[in-house]
N, C-alpha and C positions, 0 to 999 in steps of 0.2 A: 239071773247072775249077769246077763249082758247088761240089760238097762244101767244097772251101779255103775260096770266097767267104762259104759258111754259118759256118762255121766261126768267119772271121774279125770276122761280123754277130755271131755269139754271143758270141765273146771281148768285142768292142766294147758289146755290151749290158752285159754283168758289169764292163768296165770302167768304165763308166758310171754303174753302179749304185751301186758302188761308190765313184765319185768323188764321186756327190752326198749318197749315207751322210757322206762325210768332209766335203762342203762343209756339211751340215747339223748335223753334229759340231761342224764348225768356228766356222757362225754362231752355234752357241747358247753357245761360250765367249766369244763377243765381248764388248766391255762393255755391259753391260744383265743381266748374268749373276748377278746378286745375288741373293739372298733372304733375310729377314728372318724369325722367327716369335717371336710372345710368347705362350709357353704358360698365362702367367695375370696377365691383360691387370688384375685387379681385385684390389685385397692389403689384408684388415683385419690392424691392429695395436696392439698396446697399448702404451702409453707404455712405454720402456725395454727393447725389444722388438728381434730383431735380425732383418731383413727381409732376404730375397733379390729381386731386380727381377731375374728370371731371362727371359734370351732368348737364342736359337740363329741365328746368321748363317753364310751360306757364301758366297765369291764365289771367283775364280780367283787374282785376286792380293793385291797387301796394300790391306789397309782399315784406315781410320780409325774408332775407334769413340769416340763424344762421349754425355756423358748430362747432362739439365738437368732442373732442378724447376722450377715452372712455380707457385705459390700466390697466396694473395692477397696474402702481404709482397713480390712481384713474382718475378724470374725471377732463378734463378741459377745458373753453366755448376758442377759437379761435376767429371767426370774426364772427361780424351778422351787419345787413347793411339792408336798406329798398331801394324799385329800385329807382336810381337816387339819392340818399340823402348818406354822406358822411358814410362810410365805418370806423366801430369800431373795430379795434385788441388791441386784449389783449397785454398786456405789453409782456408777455412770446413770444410769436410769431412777436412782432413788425418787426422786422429785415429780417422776415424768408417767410412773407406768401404777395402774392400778389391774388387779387380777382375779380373776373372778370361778364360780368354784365349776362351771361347767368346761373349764381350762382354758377358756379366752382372756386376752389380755385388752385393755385398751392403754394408747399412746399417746399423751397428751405433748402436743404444742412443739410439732412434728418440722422437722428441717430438714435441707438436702442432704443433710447425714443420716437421714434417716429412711433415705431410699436403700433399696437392693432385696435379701430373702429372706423371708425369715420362717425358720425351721421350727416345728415343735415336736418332742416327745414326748412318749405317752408311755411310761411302764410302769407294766404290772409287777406285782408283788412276788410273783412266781418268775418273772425276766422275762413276759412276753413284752415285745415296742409292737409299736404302731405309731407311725411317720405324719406329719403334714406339712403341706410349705403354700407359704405366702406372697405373694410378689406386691412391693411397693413402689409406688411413682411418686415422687413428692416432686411438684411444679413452682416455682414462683410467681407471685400478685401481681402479673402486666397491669390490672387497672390500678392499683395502687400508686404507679409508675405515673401512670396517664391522670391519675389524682390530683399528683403533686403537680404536675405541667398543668392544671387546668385551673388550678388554684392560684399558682405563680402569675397564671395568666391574670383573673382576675383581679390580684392584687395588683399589678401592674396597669392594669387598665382603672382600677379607681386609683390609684396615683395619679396617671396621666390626667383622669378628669379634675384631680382637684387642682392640680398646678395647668391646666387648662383656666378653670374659675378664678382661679390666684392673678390670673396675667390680665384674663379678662378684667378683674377689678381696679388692676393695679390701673390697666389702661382706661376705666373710665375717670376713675378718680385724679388721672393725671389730664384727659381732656377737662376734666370740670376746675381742676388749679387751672389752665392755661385760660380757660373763659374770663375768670375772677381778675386772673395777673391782666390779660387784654383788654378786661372793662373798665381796672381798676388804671391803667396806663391813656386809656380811651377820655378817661375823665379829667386826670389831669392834665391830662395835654389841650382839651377843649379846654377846663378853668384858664390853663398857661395862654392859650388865645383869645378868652375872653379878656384877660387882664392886660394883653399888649393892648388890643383894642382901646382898653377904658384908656389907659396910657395915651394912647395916639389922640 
């Protein structure tokens, strides 16, 4: 009669064991189950420039994902979109922002407006968030700048050369009439001495 009774103590431990593997299974899909990560929390950019604000979220069921910029011309909501259901951008970004389903967004053709933070939420269907933020530097094209000055440059300098060549021809072509007018002066003025001569 003991052995059944062990037996049955054993089975009962494993059942147990097992029941709280599953209850502990179970709490941690409950809602609170979210996470968030942003793999690069900091993003230089240069003007005209096409940025990714890349982050990875998981939760169990569907989530809302929303993203805003946060500067000093004030705050403005971007796209928020629910998983699989169509994808809302604000008017000001229609052109600019494409969204992607792991809740990254990318930024296309990026201007000093479009430095400062930008926030994204994450919620779940039960009202758990989960936060992340981004920081943006958007910089201006110095070589661009240095571009145009090196261009200007050398347009300025094949001008110079060809009104350089312009002068120079102008001046040989004016010493070779002055040769012509001198020989052709040289001549008749010897004829005009031969003829006093024959005269005399």
């Amino acid at each position: 009669l003991m052995r059944p009774l062990q037996g049955c103590r054993g089975r009962g431990v494993v059942v147990g064991t097992v029941t709280l593997c599953l209850a502990a299974g179970w709490a941690l899909q409950t809602p609170g189950g979210i996470s968030l990560v942003v793999p690069q929390p900091n993003i230089n950019a240069t003007v005209a420039q096409n940025i990714l604000l890349s982050v990875e979220y998981s939760c169990r069921g569907v989530a809302t994902i929303e993203w805003k910029h946060v500067s000093s011309w004030g705050t403005t909501s971007i796209v928020e979109w629910r998983s699989g259901n169509q994808v809302n951008i604000s008017t000001v970004y229609k052109d600019r922002v494409t969204a992607f389903e792991n809740g990254s967004i990318q930024l296309r053709n990026v201007g000093m407006r479009d430095a400062g933070y930008y926030f994204v939420t994450v919620t779940e269907e039960h009202g758990t968030n989960a936060y992340g933020t981004i920081i943006v530097n958007v910089y201006e094209i110095i070589y661009e700048d240095l571009h145009f000055v090196a261009v200007l440059f050398a347009f300025l300098a094949a001008v110079s050369a060809i009104l350089i060549c312009f002068m120079w021809l102008c001046n040989k072509s004016l010493h070779l009439f002055q040769k012509k007018t001198t020989h052709k002066l040289t001549a008749s003025t010897t004829e005009e001495i031969e003829l006093e001569t024959i005269e005399c």
